[in-house]
C-alpha positions as CSV (number, residue, x, y, z in Angstrom):
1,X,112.3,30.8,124.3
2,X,110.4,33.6,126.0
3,X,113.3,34.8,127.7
4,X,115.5,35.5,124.4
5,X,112.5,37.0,122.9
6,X,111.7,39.1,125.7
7,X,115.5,40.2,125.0
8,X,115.5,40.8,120.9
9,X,112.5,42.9,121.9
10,X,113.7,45.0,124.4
11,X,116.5,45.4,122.0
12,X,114.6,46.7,119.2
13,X,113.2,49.2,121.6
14,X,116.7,50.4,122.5
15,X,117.7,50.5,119.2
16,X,114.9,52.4,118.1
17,X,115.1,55.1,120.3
18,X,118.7,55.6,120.3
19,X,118.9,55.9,115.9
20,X,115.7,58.0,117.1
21,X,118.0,60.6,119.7
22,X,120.5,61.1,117.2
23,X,117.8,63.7,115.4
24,X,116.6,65.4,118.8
25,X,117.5,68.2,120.8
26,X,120.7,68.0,122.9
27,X,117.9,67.8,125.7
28,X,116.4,65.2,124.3
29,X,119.8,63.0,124.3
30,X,120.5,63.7,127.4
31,X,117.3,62.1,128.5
32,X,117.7,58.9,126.5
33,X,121.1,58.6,127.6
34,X,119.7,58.6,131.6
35,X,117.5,56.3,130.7
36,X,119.0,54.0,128.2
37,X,120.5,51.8,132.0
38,X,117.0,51.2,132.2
39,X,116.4,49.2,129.2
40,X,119.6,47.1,129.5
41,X,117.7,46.0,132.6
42,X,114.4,44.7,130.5
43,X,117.2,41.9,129.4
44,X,116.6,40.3,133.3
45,X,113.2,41.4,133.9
46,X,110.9,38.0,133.6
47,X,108.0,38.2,130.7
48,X,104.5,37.7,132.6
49,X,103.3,34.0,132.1
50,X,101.4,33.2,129.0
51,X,97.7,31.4,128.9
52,X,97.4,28.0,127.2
53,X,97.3,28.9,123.1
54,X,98.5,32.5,123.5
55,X,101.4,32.1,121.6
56,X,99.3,30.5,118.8
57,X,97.4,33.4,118.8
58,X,100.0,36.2,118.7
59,X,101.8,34.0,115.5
60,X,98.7,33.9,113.6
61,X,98.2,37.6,114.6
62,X,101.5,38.4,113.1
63,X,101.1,36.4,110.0
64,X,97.4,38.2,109.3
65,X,99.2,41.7,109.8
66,X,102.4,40.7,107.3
67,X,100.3,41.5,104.2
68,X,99.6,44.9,105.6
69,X,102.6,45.8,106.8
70,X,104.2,49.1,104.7
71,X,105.8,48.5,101.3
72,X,109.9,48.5,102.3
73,X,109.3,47.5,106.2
74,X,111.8,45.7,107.5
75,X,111.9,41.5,107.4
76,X,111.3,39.8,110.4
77,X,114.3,39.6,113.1
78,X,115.6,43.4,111.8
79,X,115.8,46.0,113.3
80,X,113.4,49.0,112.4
81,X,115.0,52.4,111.8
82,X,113.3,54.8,112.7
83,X,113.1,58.5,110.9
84,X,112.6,62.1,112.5
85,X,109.8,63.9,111.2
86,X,110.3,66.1,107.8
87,X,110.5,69.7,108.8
88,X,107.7,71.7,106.8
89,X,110.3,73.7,105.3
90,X,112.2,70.4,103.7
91,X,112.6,69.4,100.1
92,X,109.8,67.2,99.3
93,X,111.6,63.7,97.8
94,X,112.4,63.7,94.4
95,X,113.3,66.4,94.1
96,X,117.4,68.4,94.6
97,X,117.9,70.3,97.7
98,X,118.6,74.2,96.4
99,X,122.1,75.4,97.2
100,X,121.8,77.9,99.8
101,X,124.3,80.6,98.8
102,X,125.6,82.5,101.7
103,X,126.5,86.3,101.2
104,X,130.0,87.1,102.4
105,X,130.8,88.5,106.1
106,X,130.9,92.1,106.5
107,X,133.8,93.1,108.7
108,X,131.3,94.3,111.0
109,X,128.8,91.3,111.4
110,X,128.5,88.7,113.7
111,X,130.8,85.6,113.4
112,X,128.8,83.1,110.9
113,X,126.8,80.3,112.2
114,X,128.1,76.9,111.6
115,X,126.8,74.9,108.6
116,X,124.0,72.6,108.9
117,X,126.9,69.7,108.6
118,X,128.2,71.1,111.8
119,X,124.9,71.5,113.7
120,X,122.7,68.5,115.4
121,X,119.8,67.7,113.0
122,X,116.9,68.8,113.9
123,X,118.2,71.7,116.9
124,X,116.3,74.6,116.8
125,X,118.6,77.6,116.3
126,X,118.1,81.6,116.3
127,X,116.6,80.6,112.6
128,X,113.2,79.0,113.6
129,X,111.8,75.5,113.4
130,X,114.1,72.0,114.0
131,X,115.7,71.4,110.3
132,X,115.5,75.2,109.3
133,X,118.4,77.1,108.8
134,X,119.5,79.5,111.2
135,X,118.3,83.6,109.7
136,X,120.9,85.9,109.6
137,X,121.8,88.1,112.2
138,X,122.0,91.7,111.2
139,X,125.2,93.4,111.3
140,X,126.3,94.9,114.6
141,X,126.3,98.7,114.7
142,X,129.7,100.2,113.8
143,X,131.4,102.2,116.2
144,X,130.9,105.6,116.0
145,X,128.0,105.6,114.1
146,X,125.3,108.7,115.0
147,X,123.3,107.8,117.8
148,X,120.1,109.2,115.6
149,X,120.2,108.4,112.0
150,X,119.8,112.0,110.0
151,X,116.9,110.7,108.0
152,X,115.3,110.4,111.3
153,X,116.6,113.9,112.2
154,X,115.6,115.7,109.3
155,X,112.2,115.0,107.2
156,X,112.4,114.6,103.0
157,X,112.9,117.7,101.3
158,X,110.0,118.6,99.7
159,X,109.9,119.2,96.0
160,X,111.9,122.3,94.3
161,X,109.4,124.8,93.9
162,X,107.0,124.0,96.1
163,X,105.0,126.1,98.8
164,X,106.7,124.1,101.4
165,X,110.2,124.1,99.9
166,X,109.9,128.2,99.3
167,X,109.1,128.3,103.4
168,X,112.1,126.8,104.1
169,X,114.3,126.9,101.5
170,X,117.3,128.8,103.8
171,X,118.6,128.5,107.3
172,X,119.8,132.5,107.3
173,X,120.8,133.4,110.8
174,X,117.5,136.3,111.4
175,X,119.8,139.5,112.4
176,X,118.2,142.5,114.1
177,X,119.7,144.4,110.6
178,X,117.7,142.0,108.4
179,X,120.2,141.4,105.9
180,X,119.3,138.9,103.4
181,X,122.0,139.4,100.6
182,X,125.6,140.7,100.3
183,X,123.8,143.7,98.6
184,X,121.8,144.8,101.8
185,X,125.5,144.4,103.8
186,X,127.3,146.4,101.0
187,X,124.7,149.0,101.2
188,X,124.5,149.4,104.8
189,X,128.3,150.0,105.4
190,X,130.4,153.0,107.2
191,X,134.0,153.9,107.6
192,X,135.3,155.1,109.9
193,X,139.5,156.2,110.7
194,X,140.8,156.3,113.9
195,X,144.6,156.9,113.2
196,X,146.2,153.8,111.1
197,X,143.1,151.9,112.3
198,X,139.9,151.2,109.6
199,X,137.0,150.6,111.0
200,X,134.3,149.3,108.7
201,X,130.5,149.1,110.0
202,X,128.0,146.6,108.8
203,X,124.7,145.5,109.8
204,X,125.8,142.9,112.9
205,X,129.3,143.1,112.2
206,X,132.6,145.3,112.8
207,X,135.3,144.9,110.0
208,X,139.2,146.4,111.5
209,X,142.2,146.7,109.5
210,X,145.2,147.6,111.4
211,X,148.6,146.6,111.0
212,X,148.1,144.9,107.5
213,X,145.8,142.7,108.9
214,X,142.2,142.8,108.8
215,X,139.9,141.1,110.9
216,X,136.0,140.3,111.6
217,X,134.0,140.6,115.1
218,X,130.7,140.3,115.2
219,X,127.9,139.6,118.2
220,X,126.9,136.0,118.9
221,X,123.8,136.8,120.9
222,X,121.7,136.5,118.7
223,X,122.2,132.9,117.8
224,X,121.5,132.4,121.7
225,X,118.1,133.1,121.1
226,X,116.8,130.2,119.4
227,X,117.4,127.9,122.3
228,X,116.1,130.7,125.1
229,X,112.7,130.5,127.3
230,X,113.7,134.3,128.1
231,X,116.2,137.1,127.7
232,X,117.4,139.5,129.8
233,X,120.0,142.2,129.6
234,X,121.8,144.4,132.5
235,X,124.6,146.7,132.8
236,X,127.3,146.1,135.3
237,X,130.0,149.1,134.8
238,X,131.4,149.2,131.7
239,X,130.1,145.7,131.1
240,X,126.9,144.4,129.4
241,X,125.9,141.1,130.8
242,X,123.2,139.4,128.9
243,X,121.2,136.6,130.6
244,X,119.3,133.7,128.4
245,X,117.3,131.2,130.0
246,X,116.8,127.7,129.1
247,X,113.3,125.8,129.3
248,X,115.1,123.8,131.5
249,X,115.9,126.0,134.1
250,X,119.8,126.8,133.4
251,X,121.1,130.5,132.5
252,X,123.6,131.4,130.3
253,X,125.9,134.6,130.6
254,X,127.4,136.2,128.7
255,X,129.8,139.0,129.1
256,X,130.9,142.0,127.0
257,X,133.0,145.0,127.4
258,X,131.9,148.6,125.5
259,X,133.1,147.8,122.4
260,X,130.6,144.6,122.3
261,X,134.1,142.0,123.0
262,X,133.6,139.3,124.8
263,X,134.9,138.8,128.1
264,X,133.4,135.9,129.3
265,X,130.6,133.4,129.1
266,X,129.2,130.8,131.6
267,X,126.6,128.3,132.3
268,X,124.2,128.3,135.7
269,X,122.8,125.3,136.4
270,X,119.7,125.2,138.3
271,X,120.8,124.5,141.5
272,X,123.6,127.7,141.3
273,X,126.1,125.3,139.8
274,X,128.5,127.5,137.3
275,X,130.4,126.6,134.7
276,X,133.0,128.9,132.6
277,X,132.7,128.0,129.1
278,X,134.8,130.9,128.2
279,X,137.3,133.3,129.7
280,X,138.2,136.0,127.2
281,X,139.7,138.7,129.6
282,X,143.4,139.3,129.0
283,X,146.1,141.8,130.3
284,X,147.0,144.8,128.3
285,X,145.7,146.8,126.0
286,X,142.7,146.0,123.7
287,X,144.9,146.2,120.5
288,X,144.0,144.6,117.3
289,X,148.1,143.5,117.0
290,X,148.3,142.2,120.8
291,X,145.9,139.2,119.5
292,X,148.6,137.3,117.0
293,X,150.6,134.6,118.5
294,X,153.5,133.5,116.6
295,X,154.5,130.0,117.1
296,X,156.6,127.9,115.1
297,X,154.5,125.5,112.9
298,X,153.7,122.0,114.2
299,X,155.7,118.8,113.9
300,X,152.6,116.5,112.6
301,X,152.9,112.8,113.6
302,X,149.6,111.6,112.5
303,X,148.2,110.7,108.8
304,X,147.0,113.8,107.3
305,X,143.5,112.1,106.5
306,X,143.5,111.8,110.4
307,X,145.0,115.8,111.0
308,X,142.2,117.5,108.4
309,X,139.3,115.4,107.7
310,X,137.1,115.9,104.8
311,X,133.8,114.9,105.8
312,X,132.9,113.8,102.4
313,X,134.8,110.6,102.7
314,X,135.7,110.0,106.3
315,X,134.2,107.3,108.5
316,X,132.0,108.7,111.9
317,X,135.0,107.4,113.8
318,X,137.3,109.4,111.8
319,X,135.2,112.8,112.5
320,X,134.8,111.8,116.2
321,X,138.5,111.3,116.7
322,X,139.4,114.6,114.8
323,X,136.3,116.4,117.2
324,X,137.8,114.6,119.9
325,X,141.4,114.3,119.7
326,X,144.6,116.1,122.2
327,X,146.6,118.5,120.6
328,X,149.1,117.5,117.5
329,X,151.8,119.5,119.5
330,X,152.3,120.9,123.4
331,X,150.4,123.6,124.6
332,X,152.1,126.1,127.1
333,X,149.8,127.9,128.5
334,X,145.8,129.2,128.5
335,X,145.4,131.2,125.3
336,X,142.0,134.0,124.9
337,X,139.5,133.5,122.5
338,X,140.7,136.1,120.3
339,X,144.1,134.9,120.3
340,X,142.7,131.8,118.6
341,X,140.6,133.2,116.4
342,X,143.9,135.5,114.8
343,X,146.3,133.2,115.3
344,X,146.7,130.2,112.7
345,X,149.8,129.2,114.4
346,X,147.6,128.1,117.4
347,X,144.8,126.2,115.7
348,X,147.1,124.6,113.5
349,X,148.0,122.7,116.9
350,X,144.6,121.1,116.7
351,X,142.9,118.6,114.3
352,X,139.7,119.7,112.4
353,X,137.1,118.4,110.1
354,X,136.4,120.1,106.5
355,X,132.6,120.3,106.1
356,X,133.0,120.0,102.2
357,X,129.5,118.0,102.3
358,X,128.1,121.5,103.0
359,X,128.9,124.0,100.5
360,X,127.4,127.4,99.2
361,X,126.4,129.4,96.2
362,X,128.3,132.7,95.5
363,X,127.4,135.5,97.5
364,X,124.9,133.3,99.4
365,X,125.2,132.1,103.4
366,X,122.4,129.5,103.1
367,X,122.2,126.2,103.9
368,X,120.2,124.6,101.8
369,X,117.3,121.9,103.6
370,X,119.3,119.2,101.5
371,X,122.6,119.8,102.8
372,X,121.2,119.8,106.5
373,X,121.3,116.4,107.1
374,X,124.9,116.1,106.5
375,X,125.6,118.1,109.4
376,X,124.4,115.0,111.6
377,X,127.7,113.4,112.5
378,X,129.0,116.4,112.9
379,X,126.4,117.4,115.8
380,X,126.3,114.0,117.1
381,X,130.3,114.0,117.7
382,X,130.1,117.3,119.5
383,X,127.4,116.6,121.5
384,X,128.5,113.6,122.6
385,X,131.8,115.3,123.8
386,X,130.1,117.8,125.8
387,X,128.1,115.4,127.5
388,X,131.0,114.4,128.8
389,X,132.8,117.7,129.1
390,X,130.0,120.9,129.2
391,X,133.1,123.3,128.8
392,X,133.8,121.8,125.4
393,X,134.1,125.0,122.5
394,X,134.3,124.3,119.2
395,X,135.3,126.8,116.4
396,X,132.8,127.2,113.2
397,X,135.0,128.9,110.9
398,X,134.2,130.3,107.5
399,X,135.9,130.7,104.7
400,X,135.4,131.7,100.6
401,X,136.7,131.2,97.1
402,X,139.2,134.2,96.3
403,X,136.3,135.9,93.9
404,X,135.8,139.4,95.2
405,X,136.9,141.8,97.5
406,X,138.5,140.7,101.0
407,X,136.0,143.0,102.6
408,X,133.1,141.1,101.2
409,X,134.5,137.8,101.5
410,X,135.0,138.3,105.1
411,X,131.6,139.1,105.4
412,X,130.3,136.6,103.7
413,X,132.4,133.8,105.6
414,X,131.8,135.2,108.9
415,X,127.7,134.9,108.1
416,X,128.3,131.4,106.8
417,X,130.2,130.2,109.7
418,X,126.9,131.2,112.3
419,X,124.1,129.5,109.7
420,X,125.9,126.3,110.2
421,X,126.0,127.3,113.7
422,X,122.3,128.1,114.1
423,X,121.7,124.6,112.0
424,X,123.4,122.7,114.7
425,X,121.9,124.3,117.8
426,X,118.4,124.6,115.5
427,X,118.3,120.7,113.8
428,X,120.5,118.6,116.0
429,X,120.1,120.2,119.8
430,X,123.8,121.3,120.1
431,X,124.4,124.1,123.1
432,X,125.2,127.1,121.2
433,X,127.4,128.6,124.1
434,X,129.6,125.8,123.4
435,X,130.3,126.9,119.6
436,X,132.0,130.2,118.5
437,X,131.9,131.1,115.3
438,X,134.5,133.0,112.8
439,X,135.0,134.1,109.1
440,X,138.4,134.1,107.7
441,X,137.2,135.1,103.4
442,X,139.5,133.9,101.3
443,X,142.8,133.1,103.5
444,X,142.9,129.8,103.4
445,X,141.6,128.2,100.2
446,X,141.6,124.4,99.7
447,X,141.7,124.2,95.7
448,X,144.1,127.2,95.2
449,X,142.6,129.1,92.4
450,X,141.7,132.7,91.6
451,X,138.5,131.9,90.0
452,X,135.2,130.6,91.7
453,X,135.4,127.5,93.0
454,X,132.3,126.2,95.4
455,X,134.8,124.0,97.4
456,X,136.4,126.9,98.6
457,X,132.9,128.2,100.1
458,X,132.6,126.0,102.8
459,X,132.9,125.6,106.9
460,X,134.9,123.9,109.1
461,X,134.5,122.6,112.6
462,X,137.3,122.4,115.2
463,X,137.7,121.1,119.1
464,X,139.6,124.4,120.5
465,X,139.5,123.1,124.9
466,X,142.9,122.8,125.3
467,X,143.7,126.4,123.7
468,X,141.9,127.7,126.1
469,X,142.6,125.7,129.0
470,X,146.2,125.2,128.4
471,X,145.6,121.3,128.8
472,X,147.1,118.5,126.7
473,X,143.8,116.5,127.0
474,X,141.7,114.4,124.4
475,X,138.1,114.1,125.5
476,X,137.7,111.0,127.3
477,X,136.7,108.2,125.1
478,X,138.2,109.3,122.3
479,X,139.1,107.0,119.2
480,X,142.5,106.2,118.9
């Protein structure tokens, strides 16, 4: 009789803890399933031998404690279930359990956890505590998304009107001429005639017409200075070489023939490492007309969203791949600077992004402190290509509505073109030797219309490397 007790009890045990493991951790069942050999060898173990009357004792025991005993305990000769512990964040009985209403997946989150069907009760998960749903995970980063979120690049605007917003209310490159306004350029203009050739002077600028073409140089020196510890100019010849050093130790060279062209422009690191950003010398002449290349137009094989992005709408990825990409069509050879800037033909053979998030109010070159921080994919995508290239350039370009004369709309463009410049090298850190900058007025409208039209007044940005290196290369990394 004490043997077959001996067994229902050691039984009840292993009963007990098994309905017990089915509500612990999967370290927890591992356990009782080591040990659960051990109680299947209780069933031979002998019970120690009982006094005279204790088995009396332990009945009448019982039978005192059967009134006490828990209203819905089990009868005698059941077994005992036994219950996990109620998490503190269960539903108190009585009362329905809420439906938890999931949100649905975004493309770019995590994959969902598994319902609590699907889950052992009572595992702790990323959530918290044993019964508590798992939290959310937050959303993985999308690719191509700025490294530096532009609120954290730019502070609040302050109010309209303000003190504060009156200090900085434009980002006008600071010429040595100290034009302000299209007025102080108009009034500040001379002619001169050499033959068929126009010449037309301006504070920081040189306007030619030759050939039925008119064009717009200009000195980019200037925007150099913002990022400089120390300048330094020397004459070499014919040449001017002006030297800018960085806080960090590098110089930057840059070249320039009599006339103020630029011939070259390269970086020194501090331990006498160079780098040619820009070779702008060319055989023949220095002719206005010996800058054109014609080239037949491009065949182009990718969606137009993907050849001209407007930044407006496009996805970081879609900027990076169009600041990033290879050529739409082969490129023969090396081409100057100057051949790119006159040439449409050429740049056409190269993707670009339309900064239509950054516009400007007529007759005006400012960029507005609200319109900075759009500019912060833009500078993120550039710099992260010349981290991994330092002789990346990329063209800043310029352009109007067709209100006015050309003579002022090239102006204007070409002044526009270097404030978004300065912002990027100013705000966002970008190298300004690896920009150029260049005003086209009205040539190339995007809404065509005579009348004034603030989509028209806007910049664009465009990777120009392989023009000038003649190779059919996409920065490495690029988005495909």
């Amino acid at each position: 009789m004490s043997n077959a007790k001996g067994r229902l009890l050691a039984g009840t045990i292993l009963s007990a803890v098994v309905v017990g493991s089915v509500h612990a951790a999967p370290l927890d069942a591992a356990f009782v399933v080591a040990q659960a050999p051990q109680g299947e060898q209780e069933k031979d173990k002998k019970p120690p031998p009982q006094r005279p009357g204790q088995r009396q004792q332990q009945q009448e025991e019982r039978r005192q404690e059967a009134p006490r005993a828990a209203p819905g305990a089990q009868p005698p000769g059941q077994e005992r279930q036994v219950q996990p512990p109620r998490s503190p964040d269960a539903h108190p009985p009585g009362r329905p359990q809420e439906r938890q209403v999931q949100p649905p997946p975004s493309p770019d989150a995590h994959p969902p956890a598994p319902p609590p069907s699907a889950q052992q009760p009572g595992q702790r998960g990323a959530g918290g505590p044993a019964g508590q749903l798992p939290r959310p995970t937050a959303p993985q980063r999308p690719v191509g998304t700025p490294a530096i979120a532009p609120s954290a690049l730019q502070p609040p605007a302050p109010p309209p009107g303000s003190p504060a917003a009156q200090a900085q209310r434009a980002f006008v490159p600071p010429a040595q001429d100290g034009a302000r306004r299209l007025d102080d350029v108009r009034g500040a203009r001379r002619e001169v005639r050499e033959g068929d050739r126009v010449m037309i002077q301006e504070p920081g600028r040189l306007i030619i017409r030759e050939g039925g073409r008119t064009i717009i140089r200009h000195s980019e020196t200037d925007r150099f200075r913002w990022q400089a510890r120390d300048v330094s100019i020397e004459r070499r010849g014919a040449d001017t070489v002006t030297v800018f050093e960085r806080p960090d130790g590098s110089r930057i060279y840059t070249v320039t023939d009599e006339s103020g062209r630029l011939l070259r422009r390269y970086r020194r690191a501090p331990d006498g490492r160079e780098i040619i950003i820009i070779d702008n010398r060319y055989g023949g002449p220095p002719r206005v007309g010996g800058y054109f290349v014609n080239l037949p137009p491009p065949v182009i094989r990718i969606p137009r969203e993907r050849y001209i992005v407007d930044a407006r709408y496009a996805r970081p990825d879609d900027i990076y791949y169009a600041l990033w990409a290879a050529p739409v069509a082969h490129i023969e050879r090396p081409y100057t600077l100057d051949e790119i800037r006159y040439s449409p033909s050429l740049r056409e053979r190269m993707p670009r992004v339309d900064l239509d998030t950054v516009t400007f109010d007529t007759g005006s070159w400012e960029v507005t402190p609200d319109q900075v921080e759009h500019l912060a994919v833009i500078a993120d995508g550039i710099n992260r290509a010349i981290a991994v290239n330092p002789s990346e350039v990329f063209l800043i370009a310029g352009h109007t509505d067709a209100v006015g004369s050309d003579v002022d709309n090239l102006s204007l463009s070409d002044r526009r073109a270097e404030s978004v410049a300065l912002v990027l090298s100013q705000q966002f850190g970008v190298p300004a030797e690896n920009l150029t900058t260049q005003g086209y007025g009205e040539q190339y409208l995007k809404v065509p219309t005579p009348g004034p039209e603030r989509a028209n007044r806007r910049v664009t940005a465009q990777r120009i490397t392989p023009l000038l290196t003649g190779q059919n290369e996409a920065v490495p990394g690029a988005p495909h």
